[in-house]
C-alpha positions as CSV (number, residue, x, y, z in Angstrom):
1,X,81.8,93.4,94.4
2,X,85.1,94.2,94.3
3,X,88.5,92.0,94.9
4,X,91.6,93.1,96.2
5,X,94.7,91.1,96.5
6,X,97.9,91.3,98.7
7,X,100.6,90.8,96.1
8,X,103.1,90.7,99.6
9,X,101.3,87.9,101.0
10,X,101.0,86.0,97.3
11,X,103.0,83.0,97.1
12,X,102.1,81.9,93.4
13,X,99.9,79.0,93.5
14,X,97.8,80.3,90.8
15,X,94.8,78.6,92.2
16,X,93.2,82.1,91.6
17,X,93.3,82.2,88.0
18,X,92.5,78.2,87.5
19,X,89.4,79.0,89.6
20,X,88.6,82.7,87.8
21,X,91.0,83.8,84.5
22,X,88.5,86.6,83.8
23,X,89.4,88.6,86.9
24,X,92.6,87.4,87.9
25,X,96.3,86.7,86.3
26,X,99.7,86.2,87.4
27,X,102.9,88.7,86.6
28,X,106.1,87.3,84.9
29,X,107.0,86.3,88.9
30,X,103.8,84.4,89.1
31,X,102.4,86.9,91.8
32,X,98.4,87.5,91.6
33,X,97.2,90.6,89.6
34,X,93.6,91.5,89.6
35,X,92.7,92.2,86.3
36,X,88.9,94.2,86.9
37,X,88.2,97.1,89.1
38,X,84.4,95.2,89.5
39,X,83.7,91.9,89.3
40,X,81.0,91.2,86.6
41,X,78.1,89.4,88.1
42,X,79.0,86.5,86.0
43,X,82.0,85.7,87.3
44,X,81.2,86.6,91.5
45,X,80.8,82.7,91.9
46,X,84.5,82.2,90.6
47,X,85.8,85.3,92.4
48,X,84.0,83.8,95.7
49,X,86.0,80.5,95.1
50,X,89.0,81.8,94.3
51,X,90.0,83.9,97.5
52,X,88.0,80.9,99.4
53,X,91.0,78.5,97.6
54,X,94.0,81.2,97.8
55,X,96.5,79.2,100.5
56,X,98.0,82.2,101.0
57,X,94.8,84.2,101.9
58,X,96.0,86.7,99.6
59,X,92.8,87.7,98.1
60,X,89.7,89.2,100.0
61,X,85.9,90.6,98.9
62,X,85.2,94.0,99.4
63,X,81.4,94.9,99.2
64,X,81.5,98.1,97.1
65,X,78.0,99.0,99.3
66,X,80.2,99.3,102.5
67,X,83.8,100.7,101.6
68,X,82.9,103.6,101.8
């Protein structure tokens, strides 16, 4: 699974990396950065709740089985 995030859309809640600090972080501006190219199975569950918490709807799953 992969996550991508809209950095246009971001508006720096930060409830992304309270929810998941292994795959995401926040720039000197506060705006979301993803910091894996795949989430690790171990952290899926926070990744899932952390684009289900984003207000912005910033964040979205991609299933690395159908983008291509």
């Amino acid at each position: 699974m992969k996550v991508e995030a809209d950095r246009e859309v971001c508006i720096q809640a930060g409830n992304c990396v309270m929810v998941a600090d292994a795959v995401f972080d926040q720039d000197d501006d506060g705006i979301v950065v993803v910091l894996v190219d795949a989430v690790p199975d171990a952290e899926a569950d926070h990744a899932r709740e952390a684009v289900k918490l984003c207000p912005s709807q910033a964040l979205r799953l991609v299933d690395e089985a159908t983008a291509h």
